[in-house]
C-alpha positions in Angstrom: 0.0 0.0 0.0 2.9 2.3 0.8 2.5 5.5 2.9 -0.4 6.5 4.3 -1.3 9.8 5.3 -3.8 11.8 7.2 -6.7 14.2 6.4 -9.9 15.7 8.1 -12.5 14.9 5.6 -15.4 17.8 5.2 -18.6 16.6 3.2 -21.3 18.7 2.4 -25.1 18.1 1.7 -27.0 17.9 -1.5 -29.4 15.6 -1.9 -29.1 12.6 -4.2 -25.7 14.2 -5.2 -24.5 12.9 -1.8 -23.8 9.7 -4.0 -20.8 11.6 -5.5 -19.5 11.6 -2.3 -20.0 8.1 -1.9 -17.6 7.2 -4.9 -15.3 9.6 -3.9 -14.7 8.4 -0.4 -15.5 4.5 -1.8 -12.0 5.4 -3.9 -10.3 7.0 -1.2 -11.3 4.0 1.0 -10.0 1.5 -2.0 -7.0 3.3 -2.4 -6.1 2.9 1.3 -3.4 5.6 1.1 -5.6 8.2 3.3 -6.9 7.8 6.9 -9.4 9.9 8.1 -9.0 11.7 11.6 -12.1 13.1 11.5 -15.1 13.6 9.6 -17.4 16.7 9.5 -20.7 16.2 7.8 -24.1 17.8 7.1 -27.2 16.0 5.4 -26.0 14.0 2.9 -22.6 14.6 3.8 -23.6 13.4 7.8 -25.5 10.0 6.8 -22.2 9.4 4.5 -20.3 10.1 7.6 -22.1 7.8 10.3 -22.7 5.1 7.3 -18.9 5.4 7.0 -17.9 5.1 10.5 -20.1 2.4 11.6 -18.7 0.5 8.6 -15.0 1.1 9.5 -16.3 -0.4 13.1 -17.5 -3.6 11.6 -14.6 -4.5 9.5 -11.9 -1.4 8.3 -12.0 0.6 5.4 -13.6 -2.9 3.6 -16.2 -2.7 5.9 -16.9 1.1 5.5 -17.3 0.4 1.4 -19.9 -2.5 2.1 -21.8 0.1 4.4 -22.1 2.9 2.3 -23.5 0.8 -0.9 -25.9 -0.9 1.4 -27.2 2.4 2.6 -27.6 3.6 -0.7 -29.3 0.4 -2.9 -31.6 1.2 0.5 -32.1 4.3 0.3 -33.3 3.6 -3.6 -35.4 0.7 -2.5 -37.2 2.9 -0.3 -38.0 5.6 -3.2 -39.7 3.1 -5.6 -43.0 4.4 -4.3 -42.5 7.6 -4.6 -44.4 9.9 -7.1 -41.8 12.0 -7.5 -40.3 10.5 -10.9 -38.7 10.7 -14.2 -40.8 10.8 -17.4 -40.7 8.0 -19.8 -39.3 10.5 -22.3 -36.5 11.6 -19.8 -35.6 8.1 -19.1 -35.5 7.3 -23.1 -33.5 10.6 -23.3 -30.9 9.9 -20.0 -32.3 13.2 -18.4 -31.7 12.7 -14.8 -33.5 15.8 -13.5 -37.4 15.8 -12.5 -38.2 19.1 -14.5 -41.1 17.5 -16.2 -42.0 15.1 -13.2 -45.7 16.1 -12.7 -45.0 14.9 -9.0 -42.3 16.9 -8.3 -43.9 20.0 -9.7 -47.1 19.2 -7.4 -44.2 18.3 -4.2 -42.8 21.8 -5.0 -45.9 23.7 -5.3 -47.2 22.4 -2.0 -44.4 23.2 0.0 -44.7 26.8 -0.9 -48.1 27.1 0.3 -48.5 24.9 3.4 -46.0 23.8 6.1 -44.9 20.2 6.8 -47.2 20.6 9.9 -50.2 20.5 7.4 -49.6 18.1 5.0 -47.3 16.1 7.4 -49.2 16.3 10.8 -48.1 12.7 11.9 -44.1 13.7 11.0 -44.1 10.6 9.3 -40.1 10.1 7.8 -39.0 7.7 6.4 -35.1 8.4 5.7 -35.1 8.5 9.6 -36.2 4.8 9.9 -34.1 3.7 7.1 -31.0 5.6 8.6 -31.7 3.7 12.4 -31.8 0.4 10.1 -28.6 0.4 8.7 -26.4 2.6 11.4 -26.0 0.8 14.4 -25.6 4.5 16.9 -23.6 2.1 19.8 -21.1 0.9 17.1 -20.6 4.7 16.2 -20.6 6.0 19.6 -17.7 3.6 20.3 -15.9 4.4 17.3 -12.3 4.9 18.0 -11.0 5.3 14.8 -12.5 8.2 13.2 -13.8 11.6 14.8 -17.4 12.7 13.5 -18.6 16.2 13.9 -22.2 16.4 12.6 -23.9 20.1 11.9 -27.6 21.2 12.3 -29.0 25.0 12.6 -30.4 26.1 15.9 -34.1 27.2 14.6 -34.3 29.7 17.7 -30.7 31.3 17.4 -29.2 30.7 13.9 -26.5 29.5 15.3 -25.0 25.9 14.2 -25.4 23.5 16.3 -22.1 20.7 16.1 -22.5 16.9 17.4 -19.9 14.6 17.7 -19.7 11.1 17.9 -19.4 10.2 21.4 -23.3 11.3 21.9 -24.6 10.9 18.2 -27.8 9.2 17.7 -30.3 9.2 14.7 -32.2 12.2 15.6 -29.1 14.7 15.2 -28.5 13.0 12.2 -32.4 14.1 10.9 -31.5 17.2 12.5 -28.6 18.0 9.8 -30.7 16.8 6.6 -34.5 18.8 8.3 -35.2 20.9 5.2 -38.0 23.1 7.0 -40.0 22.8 4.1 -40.3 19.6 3.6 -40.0 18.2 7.7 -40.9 19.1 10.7 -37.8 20.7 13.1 -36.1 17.9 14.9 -36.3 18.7 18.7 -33.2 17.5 20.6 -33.8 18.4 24.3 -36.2 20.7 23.5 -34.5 22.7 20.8 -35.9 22.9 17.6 -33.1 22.2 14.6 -33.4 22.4 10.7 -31.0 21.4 8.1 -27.2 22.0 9.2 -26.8 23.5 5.6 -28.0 27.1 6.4 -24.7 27.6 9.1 -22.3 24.8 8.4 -21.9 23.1 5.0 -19.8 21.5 6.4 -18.3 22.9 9.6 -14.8 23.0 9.2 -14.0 24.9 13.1 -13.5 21.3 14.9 -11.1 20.2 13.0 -8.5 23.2 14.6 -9.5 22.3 17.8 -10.4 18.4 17.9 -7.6 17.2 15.6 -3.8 17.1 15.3 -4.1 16.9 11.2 -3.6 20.3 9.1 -4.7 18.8 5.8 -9.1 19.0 5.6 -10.3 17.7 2.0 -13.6 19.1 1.5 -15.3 17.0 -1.2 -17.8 19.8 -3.0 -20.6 19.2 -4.1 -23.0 22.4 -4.2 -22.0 24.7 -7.3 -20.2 28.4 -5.8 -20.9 29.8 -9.4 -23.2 29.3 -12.0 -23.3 31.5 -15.4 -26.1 34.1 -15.6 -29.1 35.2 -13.6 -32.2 32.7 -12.9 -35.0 33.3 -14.6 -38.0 31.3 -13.5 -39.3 31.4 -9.7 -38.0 27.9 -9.3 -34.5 28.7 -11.1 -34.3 31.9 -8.6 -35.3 29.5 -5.4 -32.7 26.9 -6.2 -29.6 29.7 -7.0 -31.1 31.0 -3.2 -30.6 27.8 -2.1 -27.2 27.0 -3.9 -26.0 30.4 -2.5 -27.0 30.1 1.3 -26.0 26.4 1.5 -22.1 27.0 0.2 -22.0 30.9 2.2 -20.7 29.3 5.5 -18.3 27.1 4.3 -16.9 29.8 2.0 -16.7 32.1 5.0 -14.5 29.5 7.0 -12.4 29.2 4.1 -11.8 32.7 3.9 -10.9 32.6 7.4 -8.6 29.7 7.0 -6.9 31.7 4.3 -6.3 35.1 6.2 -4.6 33.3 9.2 -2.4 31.0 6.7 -1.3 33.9 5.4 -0.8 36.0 8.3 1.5 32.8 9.5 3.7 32.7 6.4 3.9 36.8 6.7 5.6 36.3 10.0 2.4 37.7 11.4 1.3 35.4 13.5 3.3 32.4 15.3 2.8 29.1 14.2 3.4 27.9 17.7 0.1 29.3 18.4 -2.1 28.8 14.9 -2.0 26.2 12.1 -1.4 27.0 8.8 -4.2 24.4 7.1 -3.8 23.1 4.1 -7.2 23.2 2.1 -7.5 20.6 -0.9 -11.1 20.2 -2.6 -12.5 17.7 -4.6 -15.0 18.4 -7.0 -16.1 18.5 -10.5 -18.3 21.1 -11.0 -18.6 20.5 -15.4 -20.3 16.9 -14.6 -22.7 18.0 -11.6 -24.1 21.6 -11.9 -25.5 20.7 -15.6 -27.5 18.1 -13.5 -29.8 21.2 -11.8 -31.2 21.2 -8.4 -34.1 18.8 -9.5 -32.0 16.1 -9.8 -31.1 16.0 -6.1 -34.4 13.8 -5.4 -34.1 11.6 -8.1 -32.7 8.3 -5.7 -33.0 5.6 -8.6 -30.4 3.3 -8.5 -28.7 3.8 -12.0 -28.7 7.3 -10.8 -27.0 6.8 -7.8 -24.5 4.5 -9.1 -23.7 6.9 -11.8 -22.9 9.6 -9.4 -20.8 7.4 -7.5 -19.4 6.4 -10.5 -18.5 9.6 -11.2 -17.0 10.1 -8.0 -14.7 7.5 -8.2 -13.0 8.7 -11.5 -13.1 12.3 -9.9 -11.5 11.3 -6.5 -9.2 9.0 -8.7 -7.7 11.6 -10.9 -7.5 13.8 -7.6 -5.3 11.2 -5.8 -3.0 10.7 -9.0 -2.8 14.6 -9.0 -2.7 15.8 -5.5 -1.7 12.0 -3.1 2.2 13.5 -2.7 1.0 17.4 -1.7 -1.1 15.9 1.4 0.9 16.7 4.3 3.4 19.3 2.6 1.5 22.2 0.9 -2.8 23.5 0.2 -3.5 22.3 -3.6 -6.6 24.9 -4.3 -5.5 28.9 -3.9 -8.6 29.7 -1.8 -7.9 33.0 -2.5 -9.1 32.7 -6.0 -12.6 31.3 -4.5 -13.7 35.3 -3.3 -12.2 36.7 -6.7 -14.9 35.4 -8.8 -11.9 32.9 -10.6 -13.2 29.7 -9.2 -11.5 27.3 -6.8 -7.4 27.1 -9.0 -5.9 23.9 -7.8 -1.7 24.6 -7.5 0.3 22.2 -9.0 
């Protein structure tokens, strides 16, 4: 296998598109070149962290790839009943988004009109009875070889909300992927939480204090740009949506940069703050042309594509970026607040 190195792994929410993920870390995992100290996660990104965990628990980094395909062929089981659909003439035409789904249209009209207390009164879910089935919480909870940090928006203050792994149970999980349109707020001792998205996508501020590693890999998944100005109400709602869920992490990156860079100024003393190194993975040309409908389309030779596509991404990342890990950042975050994009150094 050769040498391995460590990173703090950041994964962000999105939907179906959290199967991207999955292939990237199901590489990573295959490669076995990369162990991760910790894991920060929110929606998508969380359930791919506690999968992922519990899975190392059970039987290493093998163990961890069996998990997080199980959870996945699951979650697609579990959405064979759902209206919410391709057309026939999408499927014939491999369009993967649910612009013309007549049941997505109706989902997304209701939720702009009534509140999941109205048209879900019973807060009936069933992602949070499919997530207790295949995470067992006390194997997590004991989980020695990866930290988890797990992020969920305080619905009274704004504030995000982190949970790590030593207390983690289902509920925070629900609590990071609560979309307040579409579920009831998840009430952990009485507080009321939504969707971690809206304050920490992920939350990259445990890593400087819970881990020893300098090197965080945030594998991307929501698009930071996207050419021209929406047009329809549901283009506008979506770019809302792309724009709140990636502001947080882009405000920690732009933290992370200022101090880096007040470190290698002879500013500040590196005895007293880390210089992080930031690497992302993404691949913006294969996912944003997908649009925001796509992200609840779970059927499997969707899913599996995604991951698919993950795996070649995260593969051609390793081959590029494996020997930097440890030594030197390979994106100039910089570059991210000048309107230029994320430019990975060579």
């Amino acid at each position: 296998m050769g040498q391995t190195k460590k990173i703090n792994l950041a994964l962000q929410g999105g939907g179906s598109h959290g199967a991207f993920t999955w292939g990237v870390i199901d590489r990573i995992l295959e490669d076995g070149r990369l162990e991760f100290e910790a894991i920060s996660g929110t929606s998508a990104g969380a359930m791919n962290a506690v999968v992922c965990a519990d899975g190392m628990m059970r039987d290493g980094n093998d163990g961890a790839r069996e998990r997080l395909e199980h959870f996945w062929l699951q979650m697609s089981k579990s959405a064979r009943s759902s209206p919410i659909k391709r057309t026939p003439i999408d499927v014939f035409m491999g369009n993967w988004s649910l612009e013309h789904s007549p049941g997505y249209h109706f989902f997304d009209a209701l939720t702009r009109v009534m509140s999941p207390y109205q048209t879900n009164p019973f807060n009936m879910n069933p992602l949070h009875r499919l997530i207790e089935e295949v995470v067992d919480f006390d194997r997590v909870r004991a989980c020695d070889c990866t930290k988890l940090f797990i992020s969920a928006t305080n619905v009274e203050t704004g504030r995000v909300k982190v949970f790590d792994s030593k207390s983690l149970t289902a509920d925070m999980v629900m609590a990071s992927a609560c979309l307040p349109m579409v579920f009831q707020a998840v009430e952990i001792d009485g507080v009321p939480y939504w969707d971690g998205g809206y304050m920490g996508n992920p939350a990259l501020f445990p890593f400087h204090t819970q881990t020893e590693c300098s090197d965080i890999v945030v594998i991307q998944i929501n698009p930071v740009e996207r050419a021209g100005a929406p047009r329809t109400a549901q283009e506008i709602m979506n770019r809302v949506n792309e724009i709140s869920f990636n502001s947080s992490l882009l405000k920690e990156l732009r933290a992370i940069d200022f101090v880096s860079r007040m470190i290698r100024e002879g500013k500040l003393s590196d005895n007293e703050y880390r210089d992080t190194r930031v690497h992302i993975i993404e691949n913006q040309d294969v996912l944003k042309p997908l649009g925001a409908s796509s992200k609840l389309n779970a059927e499997w030779a969707f899913l599996t594509h995604l991951r698919d596509l993950g795996r070649a991404t995260a593969q051609n990342w390793l081959d590029a970026n494996f020997a930097h890990i440890g030594n030197k950042a390979t994106v100039d975050v910089a570059a991210l607040f000048q309107g230029i994009g994320p430019q990975h150094q060579g």
